[in-house]
C-alpha positions in Angstrom: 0.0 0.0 0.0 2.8 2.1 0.7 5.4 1.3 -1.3 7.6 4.5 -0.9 7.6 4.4 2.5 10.7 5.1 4.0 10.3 3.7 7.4 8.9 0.2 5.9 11.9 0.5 3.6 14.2 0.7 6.3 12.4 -2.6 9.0 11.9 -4.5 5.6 15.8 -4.4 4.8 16.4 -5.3 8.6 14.1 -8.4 8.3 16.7 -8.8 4.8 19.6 -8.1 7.5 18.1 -10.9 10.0 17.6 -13.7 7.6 21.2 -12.7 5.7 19.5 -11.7 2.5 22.4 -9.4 1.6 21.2 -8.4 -1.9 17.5 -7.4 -0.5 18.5 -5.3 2.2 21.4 -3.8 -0.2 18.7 -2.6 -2.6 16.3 -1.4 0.1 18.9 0.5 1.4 20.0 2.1 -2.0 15.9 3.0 -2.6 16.4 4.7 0.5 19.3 6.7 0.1 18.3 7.3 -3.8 15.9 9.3 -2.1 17.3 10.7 1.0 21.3 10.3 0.5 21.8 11.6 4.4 20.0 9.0 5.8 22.4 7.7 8.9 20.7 4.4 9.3 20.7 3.1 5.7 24.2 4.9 5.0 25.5 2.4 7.9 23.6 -0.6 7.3 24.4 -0.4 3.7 27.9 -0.2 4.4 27.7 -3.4 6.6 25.9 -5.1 4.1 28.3 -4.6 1.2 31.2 -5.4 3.6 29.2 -8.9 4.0 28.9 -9.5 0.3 32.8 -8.2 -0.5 31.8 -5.1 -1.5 34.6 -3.5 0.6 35.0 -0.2 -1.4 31.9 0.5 -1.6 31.5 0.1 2.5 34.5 2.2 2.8 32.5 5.0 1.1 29.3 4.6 3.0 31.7 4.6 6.0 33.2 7.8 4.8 29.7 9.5 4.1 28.1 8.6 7.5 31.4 10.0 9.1 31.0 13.4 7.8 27.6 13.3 8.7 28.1 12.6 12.5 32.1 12.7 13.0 33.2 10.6 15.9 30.3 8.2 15.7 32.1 5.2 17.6 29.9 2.2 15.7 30.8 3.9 12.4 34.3 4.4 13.0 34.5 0.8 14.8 33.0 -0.7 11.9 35.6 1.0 9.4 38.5 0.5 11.8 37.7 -3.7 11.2 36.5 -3.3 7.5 40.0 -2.1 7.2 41.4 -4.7 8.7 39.4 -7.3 6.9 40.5 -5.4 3.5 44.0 -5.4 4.8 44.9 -2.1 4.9 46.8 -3.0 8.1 48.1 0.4 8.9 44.9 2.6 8.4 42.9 0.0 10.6 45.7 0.2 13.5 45.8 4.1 13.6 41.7 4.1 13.2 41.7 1.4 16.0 44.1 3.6 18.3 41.8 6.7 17.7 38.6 4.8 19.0 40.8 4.1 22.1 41.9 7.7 22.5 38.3 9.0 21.6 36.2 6.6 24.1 38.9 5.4 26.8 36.0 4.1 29.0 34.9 1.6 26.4 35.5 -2.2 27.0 34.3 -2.9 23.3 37.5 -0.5 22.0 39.8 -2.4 23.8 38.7 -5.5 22.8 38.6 -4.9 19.0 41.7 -3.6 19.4 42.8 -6.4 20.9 41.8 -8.8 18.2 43.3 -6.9 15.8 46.6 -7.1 17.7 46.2 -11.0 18.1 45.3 -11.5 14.2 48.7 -9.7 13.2 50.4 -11.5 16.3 51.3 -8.5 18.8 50.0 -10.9 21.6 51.7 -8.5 24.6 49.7 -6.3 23.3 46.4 -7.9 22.8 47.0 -8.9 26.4 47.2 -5.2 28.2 43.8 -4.7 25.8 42.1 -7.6 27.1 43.1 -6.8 30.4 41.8 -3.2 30.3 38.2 -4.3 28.6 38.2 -7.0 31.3 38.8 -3.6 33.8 35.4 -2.2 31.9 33.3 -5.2 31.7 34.2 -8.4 33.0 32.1 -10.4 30.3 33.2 -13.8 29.4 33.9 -13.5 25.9 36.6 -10.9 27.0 37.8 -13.0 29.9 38.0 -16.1 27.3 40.1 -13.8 25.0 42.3 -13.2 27.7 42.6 -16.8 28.7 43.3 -17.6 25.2 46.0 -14.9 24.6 47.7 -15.9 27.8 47.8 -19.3 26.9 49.4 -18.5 23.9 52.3 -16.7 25.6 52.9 -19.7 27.7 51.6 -17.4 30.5 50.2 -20.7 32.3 49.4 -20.0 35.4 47.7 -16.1 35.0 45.6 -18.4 32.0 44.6 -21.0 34.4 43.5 -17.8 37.3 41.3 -16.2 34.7 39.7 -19.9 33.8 38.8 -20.6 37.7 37.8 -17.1 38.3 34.9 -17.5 35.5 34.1 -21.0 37.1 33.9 -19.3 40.5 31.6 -16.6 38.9 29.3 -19.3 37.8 30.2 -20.5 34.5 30.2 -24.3 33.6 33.9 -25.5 33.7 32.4 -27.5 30.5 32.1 -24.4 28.4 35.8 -23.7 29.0 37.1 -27.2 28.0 38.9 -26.0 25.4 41.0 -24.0 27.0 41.6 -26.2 29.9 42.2 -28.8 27.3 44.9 -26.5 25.7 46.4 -25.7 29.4 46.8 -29.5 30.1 48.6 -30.2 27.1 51.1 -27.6 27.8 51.8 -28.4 31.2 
């Protein structure tokens, strides 16, 4: 009945986002911004969805577009920080990375994503101190695993092990961290 409708536009290419139907929500989102190019939702979802579908240049310039729209926007610049990465422009992700540190030194996912950009290119000392200061921020278990893991991985045994029985003190099922107990009894 509607059928320029922006708003159902906009929850029909998020129903295309939730069933991973890349090529629907990319051309809802280009109906949308055909017809309002400032549109900060559909320049960022857009840009996710052609990073999904390889489309990395094309992200990078929705990226670019929603940053001069709202400059220091931390999912935007997150989001082109790792798209960078993924495309391996090494360098521009680091520095971009380091800026979201700088910029939102309170946030436990800025550290982390800086951290697992530090482990992919092998900096593990590093990773650790990020790790360490997202753990400071929010003690979640995906950041305490990381930690874990990185520690294992510099043959820090005994700080991996204290993390491991510190999340099974806190409740979680010494099952759901067999891996890494599996890894820490092999190097022993």
């Amino acid at each position: 009945y509607h059928p320029d409708s922006i708003d159902l536009r906009l929850k029909k290419a998020a129903y295309n986002l939730q069933l991973k139907q890349w090529s629907y929500a990319k051309d809802e989102y280009d109906y949308v911004l055909f017809r309002q190019p400032d549109n900060i939702a559909a320049l960022y979802y857009r840009a996710y969805v052609n990073e999904q579908i390889g489309r990395y240049n094309f992200a990078r310039i929705d990226y670019e577009n929603l940053l001069k729209q709202v400059p220091g926007n931390f999912e935007a610049q997150l989001g082109y920080a790792l798209l960078n990465q993924k495309d391996k422009h090494y360098t521009e992700a680091y520095n971009q990375i380091n800026r979201l540190v700088q910029q939102f030194p309170d946030s436990a996912v800025a550290y982390a994503a800086r951290a697992g950009i530090e482990v992919e290119r092998g900096m593990l000392e590093l990773a650790e101190y990020d790790y360490e200061e997202a753990v400071k921020r929010d003690p979640s278990t995906d950041y305490l695993v990381s930690l874990a893991d990185v520690r294992i991985r510099l043959r820090k045994y005994s700080e991996a092990r204290k993390v491991l029985e510190g999340m099974v003190k806190n409740g979680i099922p010494r099952a759901a961290l067999k891996e890494l107990y599996d890894r820490l009894e092999k190097r022993n």
